[in-house]
C-alpha positions as a printed Julia matrix, in Angstrom:
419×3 Matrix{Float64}:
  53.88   59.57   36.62
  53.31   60.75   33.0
  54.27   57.34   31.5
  52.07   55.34   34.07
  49.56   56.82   32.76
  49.99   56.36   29.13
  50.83   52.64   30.44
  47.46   52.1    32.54
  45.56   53.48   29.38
  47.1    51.64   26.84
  46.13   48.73   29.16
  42.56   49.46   29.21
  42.25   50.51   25.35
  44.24   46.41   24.6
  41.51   45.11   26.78
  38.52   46.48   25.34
  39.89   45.64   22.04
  40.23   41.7    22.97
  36.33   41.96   24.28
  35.77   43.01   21.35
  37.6    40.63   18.68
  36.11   37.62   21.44
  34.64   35.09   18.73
  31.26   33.91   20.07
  28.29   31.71   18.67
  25.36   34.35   17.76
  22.0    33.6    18.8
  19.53   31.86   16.38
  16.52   33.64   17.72
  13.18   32.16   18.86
  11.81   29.3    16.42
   9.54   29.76   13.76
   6.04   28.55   14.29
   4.55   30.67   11.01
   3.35   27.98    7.99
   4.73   29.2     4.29
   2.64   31.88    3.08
   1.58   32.33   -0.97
   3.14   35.65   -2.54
   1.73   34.77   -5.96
   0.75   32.27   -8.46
   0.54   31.49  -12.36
  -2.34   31.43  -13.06
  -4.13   33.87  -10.13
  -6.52   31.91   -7.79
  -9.81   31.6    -8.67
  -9.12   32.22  -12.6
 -11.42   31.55  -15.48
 -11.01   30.7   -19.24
  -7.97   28.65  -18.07
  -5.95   27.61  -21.22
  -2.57   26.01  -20.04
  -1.84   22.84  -18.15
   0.82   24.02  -15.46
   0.36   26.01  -12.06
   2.88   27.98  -10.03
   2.4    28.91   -7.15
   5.1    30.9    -5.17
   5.88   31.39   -1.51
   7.54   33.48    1.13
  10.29   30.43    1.56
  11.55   27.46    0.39
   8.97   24.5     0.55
   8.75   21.08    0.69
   5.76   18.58    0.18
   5.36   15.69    2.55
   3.41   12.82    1.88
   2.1    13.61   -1.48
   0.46   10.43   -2.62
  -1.94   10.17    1.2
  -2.71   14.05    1.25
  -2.65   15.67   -1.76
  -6.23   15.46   -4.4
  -7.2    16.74   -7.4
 -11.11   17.26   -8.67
 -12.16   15.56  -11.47
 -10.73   12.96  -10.38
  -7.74   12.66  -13.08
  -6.74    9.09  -15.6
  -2.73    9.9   -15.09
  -2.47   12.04  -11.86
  -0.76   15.38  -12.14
   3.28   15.43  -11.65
   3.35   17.44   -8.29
   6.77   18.88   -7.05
   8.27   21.56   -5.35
  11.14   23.71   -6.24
  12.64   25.97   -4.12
  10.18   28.58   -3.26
   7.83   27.09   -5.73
   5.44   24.46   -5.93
   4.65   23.26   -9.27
   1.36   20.9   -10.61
   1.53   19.81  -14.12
  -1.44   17.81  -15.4
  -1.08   15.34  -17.66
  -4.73   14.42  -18.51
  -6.53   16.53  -21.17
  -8.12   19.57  -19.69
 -12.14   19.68  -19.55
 -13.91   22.84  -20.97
 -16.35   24.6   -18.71
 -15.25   23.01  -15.71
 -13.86   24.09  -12.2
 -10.41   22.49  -11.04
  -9.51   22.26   -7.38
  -6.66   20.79   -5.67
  -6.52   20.41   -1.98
  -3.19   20.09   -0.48
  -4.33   19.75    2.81
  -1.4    19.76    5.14
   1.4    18.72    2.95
   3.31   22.13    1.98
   5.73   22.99    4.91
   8.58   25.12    5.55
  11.96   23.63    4.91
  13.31   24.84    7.83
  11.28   24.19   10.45
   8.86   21.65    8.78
   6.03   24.54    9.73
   2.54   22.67    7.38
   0.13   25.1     5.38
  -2.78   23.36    6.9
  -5.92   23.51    4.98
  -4.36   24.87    1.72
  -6.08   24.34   -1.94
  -5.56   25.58   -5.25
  -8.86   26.37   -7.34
  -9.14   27.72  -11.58
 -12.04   27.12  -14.05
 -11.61   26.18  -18.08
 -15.0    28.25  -18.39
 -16.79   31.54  -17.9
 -17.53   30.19  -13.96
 -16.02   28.93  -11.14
 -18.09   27.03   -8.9
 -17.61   27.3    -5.21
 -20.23   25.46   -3.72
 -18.97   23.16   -0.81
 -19.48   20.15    1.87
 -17.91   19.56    4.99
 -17.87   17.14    7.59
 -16.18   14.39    9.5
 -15.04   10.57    9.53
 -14.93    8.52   11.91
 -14.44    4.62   12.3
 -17.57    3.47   13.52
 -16.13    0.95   15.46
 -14.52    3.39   18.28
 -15.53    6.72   16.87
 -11.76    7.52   15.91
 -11.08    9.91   13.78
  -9.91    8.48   10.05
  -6.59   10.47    8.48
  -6.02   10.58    5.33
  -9.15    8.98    3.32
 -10.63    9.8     0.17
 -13.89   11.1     0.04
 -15.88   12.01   -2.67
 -19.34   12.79   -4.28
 -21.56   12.18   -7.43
 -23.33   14.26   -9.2
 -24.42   12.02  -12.76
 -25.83    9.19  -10.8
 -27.23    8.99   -7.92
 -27.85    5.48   -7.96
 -26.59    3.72   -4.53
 -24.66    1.41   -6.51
 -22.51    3.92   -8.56
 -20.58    3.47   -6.07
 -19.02    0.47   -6.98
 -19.11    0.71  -10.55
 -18.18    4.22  -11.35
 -14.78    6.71  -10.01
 -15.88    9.31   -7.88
 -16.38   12.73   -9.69
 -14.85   15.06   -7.11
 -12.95   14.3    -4.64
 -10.66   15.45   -1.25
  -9.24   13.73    1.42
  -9.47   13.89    5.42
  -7.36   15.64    7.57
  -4.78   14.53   10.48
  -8.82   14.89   12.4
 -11.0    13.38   10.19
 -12.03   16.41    8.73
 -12.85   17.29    4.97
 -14.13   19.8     2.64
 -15.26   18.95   -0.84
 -15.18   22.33   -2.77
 -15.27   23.12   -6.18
 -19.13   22.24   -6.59
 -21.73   23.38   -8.99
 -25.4    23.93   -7.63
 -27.11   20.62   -7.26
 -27.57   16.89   -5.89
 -24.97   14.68   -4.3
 -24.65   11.52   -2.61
 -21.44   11.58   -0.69
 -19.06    8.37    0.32
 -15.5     7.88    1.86
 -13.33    4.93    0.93
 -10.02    3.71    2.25
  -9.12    3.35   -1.87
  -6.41    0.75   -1.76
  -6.34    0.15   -4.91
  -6.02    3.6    -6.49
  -9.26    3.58   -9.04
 -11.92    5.89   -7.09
 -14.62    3.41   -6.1
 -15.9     0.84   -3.71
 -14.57   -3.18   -3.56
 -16.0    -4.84   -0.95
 -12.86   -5.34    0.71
 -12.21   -1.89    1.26
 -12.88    0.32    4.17
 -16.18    2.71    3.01
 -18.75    5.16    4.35
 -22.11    6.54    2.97
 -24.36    9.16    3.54
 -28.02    8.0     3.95
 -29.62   11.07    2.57
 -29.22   13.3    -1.02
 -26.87   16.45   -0.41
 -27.77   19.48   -1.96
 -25.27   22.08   -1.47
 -26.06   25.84   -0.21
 -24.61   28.95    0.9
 -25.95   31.95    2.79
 -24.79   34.79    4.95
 -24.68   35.69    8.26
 -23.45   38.12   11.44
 -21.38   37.76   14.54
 -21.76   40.66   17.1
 -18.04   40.68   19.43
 -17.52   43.25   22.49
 -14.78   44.69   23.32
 -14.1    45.68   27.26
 -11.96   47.84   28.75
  -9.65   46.95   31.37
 -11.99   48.07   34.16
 -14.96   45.71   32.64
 -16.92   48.32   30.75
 -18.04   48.2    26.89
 -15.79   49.92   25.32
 -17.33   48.61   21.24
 -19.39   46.59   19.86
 -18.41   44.94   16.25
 -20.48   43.17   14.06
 -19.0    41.07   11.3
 -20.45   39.59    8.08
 -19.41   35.84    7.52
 -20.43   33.0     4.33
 -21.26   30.14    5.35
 -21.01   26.87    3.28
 -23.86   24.2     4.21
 -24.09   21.42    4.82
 -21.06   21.42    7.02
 -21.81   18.58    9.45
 -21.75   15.79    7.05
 -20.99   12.55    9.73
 -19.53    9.34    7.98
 -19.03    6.42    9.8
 -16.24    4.39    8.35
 -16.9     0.55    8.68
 -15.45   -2.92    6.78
 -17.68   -5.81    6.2
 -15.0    -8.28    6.31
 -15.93   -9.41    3.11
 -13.66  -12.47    1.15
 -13.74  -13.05   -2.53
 -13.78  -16.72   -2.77
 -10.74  -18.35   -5.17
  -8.19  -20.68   -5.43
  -5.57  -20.11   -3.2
  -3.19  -23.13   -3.34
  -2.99  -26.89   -4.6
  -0.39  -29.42   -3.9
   1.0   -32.81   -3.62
   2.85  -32.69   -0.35
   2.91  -36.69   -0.07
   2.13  -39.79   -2.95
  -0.76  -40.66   -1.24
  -2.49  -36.99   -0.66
  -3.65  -34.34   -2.73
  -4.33  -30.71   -0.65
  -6.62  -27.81   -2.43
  -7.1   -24.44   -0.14
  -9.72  -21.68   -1.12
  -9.39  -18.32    0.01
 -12.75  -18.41    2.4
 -15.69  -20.49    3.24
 -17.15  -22.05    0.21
 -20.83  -23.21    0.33
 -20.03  -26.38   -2.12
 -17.36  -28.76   -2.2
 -14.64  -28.98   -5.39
 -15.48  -31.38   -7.75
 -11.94  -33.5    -8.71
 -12.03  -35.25  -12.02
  -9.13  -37.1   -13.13
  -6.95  -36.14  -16.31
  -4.02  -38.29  -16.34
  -3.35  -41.31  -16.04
  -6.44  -42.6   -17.71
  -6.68  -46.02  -16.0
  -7.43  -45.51  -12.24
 -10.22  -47.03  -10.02
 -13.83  -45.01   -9.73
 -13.75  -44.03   -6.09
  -9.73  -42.96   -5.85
 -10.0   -40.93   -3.19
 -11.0   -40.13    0.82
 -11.64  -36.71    1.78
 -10.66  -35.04    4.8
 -12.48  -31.64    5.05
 -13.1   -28.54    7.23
 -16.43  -27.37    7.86
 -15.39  -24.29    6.24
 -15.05  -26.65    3.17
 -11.42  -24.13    2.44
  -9.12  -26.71    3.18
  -9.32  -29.98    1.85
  -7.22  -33.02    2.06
  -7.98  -36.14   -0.98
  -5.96  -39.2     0.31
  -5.5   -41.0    -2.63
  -6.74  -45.14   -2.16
  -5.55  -46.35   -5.86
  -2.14  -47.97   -5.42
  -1.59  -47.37   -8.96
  -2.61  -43.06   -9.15
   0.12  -43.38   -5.61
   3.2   -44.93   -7.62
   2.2   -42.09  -10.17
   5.07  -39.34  -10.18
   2.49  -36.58  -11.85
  -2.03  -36.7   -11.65
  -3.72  -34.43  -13.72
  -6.85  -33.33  -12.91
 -10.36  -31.01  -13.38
 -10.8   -29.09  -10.61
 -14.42  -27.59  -10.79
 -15.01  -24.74   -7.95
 -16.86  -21.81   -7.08
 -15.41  -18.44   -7.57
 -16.16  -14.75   -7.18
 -16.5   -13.35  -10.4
 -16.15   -9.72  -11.12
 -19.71   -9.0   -10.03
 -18.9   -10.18   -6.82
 -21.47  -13.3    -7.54
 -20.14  -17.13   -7.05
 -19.9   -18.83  -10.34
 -18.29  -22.4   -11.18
 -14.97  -22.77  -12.74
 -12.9   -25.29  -14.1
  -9.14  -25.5   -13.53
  -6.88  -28.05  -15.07
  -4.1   -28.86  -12.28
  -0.92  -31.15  -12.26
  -0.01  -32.43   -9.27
   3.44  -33.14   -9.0
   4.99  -34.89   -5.38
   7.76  -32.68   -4.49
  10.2   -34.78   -2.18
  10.76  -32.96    1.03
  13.94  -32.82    2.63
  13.84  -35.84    4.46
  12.63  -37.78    1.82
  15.47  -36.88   -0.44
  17.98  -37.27    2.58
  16.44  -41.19    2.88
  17.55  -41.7    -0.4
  20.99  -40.19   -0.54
  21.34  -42.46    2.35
  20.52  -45.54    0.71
  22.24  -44.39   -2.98
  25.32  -43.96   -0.55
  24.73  -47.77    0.85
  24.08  -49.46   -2.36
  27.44  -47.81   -3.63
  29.46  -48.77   -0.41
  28.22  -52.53   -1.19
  29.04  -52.71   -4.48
  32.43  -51.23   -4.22
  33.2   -53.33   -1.21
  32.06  -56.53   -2.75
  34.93  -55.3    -5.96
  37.46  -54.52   -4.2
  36.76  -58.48   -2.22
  36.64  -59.92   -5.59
  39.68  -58.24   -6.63
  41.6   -59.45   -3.1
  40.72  -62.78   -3.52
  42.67  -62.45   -7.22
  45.31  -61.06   -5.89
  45.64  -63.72   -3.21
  45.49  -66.15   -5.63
  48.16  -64.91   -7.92
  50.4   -64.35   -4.92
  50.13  -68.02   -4.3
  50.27  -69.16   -7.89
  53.7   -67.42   -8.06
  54.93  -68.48   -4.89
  54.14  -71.92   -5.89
  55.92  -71.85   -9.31
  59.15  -70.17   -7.67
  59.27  -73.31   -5.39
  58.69  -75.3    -8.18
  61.14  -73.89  -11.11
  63.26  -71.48   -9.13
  64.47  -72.94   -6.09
  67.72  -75.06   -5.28
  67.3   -78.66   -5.12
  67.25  -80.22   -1.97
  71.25  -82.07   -1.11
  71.56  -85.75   -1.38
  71.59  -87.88    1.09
């Protein structure tokens, strides 16, 4: 009875052991839904008398940046943008361009810093240090919005002078300061200095910080001047059987204007230019322009110098874009090359339509079937010939079969018996 027991426990002790040695898949816990959060940074936030031309800044966890190029900005706008990465925990900015004195640098990462694990964005984040005595901290905030539809515009630049206010600065000078929208069309410019702005946002396709007429752009009708002031929120707290249980009253800065409304639009503008000329047949010339063009192309001709006055028929459009010149001289159609002076209208880099003079070769490209016609007719010509050869050199042979048939009757054979 002894030894049944010392069995039955054994038992239950080699069981319990087993659970316990069971290999099973542990639990990853619930997801993450917290952004990256700054421990520290080299040089602190909001420094002054900046010397260096590197920033650290240091997180909780290792980061990546996403979309760098459509998200990230840096005020003043910068000649050779800053080399951007991250590493590790770290996210480093190294700017390349000389560093201004007296001046405050910001730059806005918006959302693009998230968590490697989870992909978690910093949304909102930026960076800001002055080269002088001051930082400025002045700011403007709004929205964009495609005028169109009213939908909100991700990702576009928007920025603000200060030096001129001129309406046209626009389109002649970069942008001083700049930021770009959010994943809602929002944006705040910061890093200001007390004064007057005039405020645009672009679609900047082309990477230099002001308007072409092509792009997508916004204005502001009215001068901006920046402003701050203070103010106070009152919040009650209740207890669970509805009674006041505190009142708290808050202090809060708040940065104005911060309904700035820009309504994106696109003019469908078209710089006018030569888009394409060629020869596609002997008899026609074709020209195409990039848009409408109020006058025609004048066609003078180069080479050959002997061809009749009128040489041509042209088949338009009324846009006057695509043009066709049948050619009527027999003699400028049997030419394999016609060089001419083509004298157009063109946008010039004031956006103004000035004449221009092109000197073009037309050369007639065969197309395939063309080309195929011939090989056809090479191939005929060559059949012929041999075939009339290799008749000619029958008929010798012939001949010479005969001639030596002839002769072996003549010389060779037996004479015939007597009679």
């Amino acid at each position: 009875m002894k030894s049944l027991r010392h069995i039955l426990l054994l038992a239950v002790v080699a069981m319990m052991i087993a659970a316990c040695a069971n290999i099973g898949t542990p639990e990853g816990g619930p997801r993450d839904y917290t952004p990256p959060r700054v421990v520290k940074s080299s040089p602190p936030a909001g420094t002054c008398n900046f010397k260096g031309n590197k920033v650290e800044i240091t997180f909780n966890e290792i980061v990546n940046i996403k979309d760098q190029m459509k998200k990230v900005s840096v005020s003043p706008v910068q000649k050779d943008q800053p080399v951007i990465k991250s590493l590790g925990k770290k996210v480093v900015v190294e700017f390349r361009d000389e560093m201004q004195p007296n001046t405050t640098y910001t730059i806005d990462f918006s959302n693009s810093i998230e968590d490697n694990n989870e992909g978690n964005p910093l949304d909102g984040y930026a960076f800001s240090f002055s080269t002088g005595d001051d930082i400025d901290t002045m700011r403007i905030s709004g929205i964009v919005l495609r005028a169109r539809d009213l939908e909100p515009m991700q990702h576009i630049l928007v920025g603000a002078y200060s030096q001129c206010l001129d309406d046209t600065a626009f389109t002649r000078l970069p942008m001083e300061r700049v930021t770009r929208t959010n994943s809602r069309g929002e944006f705040t410019l910061m890093g200001l200095k007390p004064g007057r702005y005039r405020v645009f946002s672009l679609n900047d396709m082309d990477g230099d910080y002001h308007m072409v007429r092509t792009e997508d752009y916004a204005f502001y009708d009215h001068i901006i001047e920046p402003s701050v002031s203070q103010y106070t929120s009152t919040d009650t707290i209740f207890t669970f059987d509805h009674r006041v249980d505190s009142v708290m009253t808050a202090t809060h800065t708040a940065y104005l204007p911060n309904d700035v409304l820009l309504c994106m639009m696109n003019e469908d503008y078209k710089s006018l230019y030569l888009k394409k000329t060629e020869r596609p047949t002997l008899n026609k010339l074709y020209v195409l322009l990039s848009t409408t063009s109020p006058e025609l192309p004048k066609l003078e001709i180069v080479q050959p110098t002997t061809h009749a006055q009128k040489w041509y028929a042209l088949q338009g459009s009324p846009r006057n874009d695509s043009l066709f010149y049948w050619i009527t001289d027999s003699a400028l159609i049997k030419s394999d090359s016609i060089k001419v002076a083509l004298t157009y209208l063109r946008t010039d880099s004031t956006d103004a339509l000035s004449w221009q003079t092109d000197t073009i070769n037309f050369w007639h490209r065969k197309s395939g079937e063309e080309l195929k016609i011939e090989r056809e007719l090479k191939r005929n010509r060559k059949s012929k010939q041999n075939g009339f050869v290799i008749s000619k050199r029958k008929s010798r042979k012939v001949s010479s079969t005969m001639m030596s048939a002839r002769n072996w009757l003549l010389h060779v054979a037996p004479s015939p018996c007597p009679p």
